[in-house]
N, C-alpha and C positions, 0 to 999 in steps of 0.2 A: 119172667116172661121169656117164652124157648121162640127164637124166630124160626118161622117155618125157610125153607130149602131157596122159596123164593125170591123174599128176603134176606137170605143170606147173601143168594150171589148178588142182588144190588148194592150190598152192601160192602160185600168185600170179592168182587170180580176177581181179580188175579188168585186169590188164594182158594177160591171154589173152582177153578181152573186146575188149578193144579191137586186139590185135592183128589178130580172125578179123573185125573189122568192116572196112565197107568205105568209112567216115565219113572217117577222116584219112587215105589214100592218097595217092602223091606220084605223077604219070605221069611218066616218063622216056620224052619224045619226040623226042630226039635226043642225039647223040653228036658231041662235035667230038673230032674229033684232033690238031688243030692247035693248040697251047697259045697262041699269040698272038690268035686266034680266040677259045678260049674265055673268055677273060682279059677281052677286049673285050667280050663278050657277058654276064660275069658280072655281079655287082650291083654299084655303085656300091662306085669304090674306097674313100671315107672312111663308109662309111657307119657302122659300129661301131666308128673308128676315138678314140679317146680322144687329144687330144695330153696330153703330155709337158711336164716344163721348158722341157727344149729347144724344144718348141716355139714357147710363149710368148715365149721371151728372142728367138729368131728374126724376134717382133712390133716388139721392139726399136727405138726410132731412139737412144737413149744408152746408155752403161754404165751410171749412175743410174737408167733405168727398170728395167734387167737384174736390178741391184741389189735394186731394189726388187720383182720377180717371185721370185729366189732367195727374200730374206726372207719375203714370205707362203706359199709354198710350204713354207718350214722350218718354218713356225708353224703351219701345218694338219696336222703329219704326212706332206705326201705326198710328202717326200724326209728322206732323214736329215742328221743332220748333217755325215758325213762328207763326201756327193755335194754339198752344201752348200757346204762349205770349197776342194770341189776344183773346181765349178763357179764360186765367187769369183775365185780363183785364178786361172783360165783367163783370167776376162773383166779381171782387174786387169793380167794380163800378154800379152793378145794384143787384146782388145777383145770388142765384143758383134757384131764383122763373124767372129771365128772358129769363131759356132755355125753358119756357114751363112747364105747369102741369105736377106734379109729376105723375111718372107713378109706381101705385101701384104693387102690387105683384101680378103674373101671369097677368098682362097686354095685355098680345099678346094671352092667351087664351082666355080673356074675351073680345075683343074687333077682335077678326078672322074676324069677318061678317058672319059668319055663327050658 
């Protein structure tokens, strides 16, 4: 069932307010078709970008600092125990070189795409 326009606004006043205004409007002045184009053009790639373990351990220059990111990360909640155990794991039997190239200082400025 589609409710018609005037049922709508009894229904949801403030948001049919704001829909029929012309206050928040977005222009849409151009179209790329080219996806590596728009890609380029879009907003900064890390900009909402949150790292990760990984990414920190990736900050890394020892196993012992690795170490030491896994552990506070357990203790905050923002990994479990298990990813934990399995992220020890990895760095006790390949090193803190198998999360990936180290990711130097100001990384996410020097590598934006822009």
């Amino acid at each position: 069932m589609k409710p018609d326009k005037k049922t709508f606004k009894k229904l949801f006043p403030n948001l049919s307010k704001e829909l029929e205004s012309s206050k928040h409007k977005v222009a849409i002045n151009s179209v790329r078709t080219n996806v590596q184009t728009g890609e380029k053009a879009a907003s900064k790639r890390f900009f909402y970008y949150a790292p990760d373990v990984v990414d920190f351990i990736r900050r890394c220059d020892t196993n012992e600092q690795a170490e030491g990111i896994i552990n506070y990360m357990e203790e905050r909640g923002e990994i479990d125990k298990q990813y934990a155990e399995k992220l020890r794991k990895q760095l006790k039997e390949k090193g803190v070189q198998s999360f990936g190239p180290r990711k130097e200082e100001n990384y996410y400025f020097k590598n934006d795409g822009q």
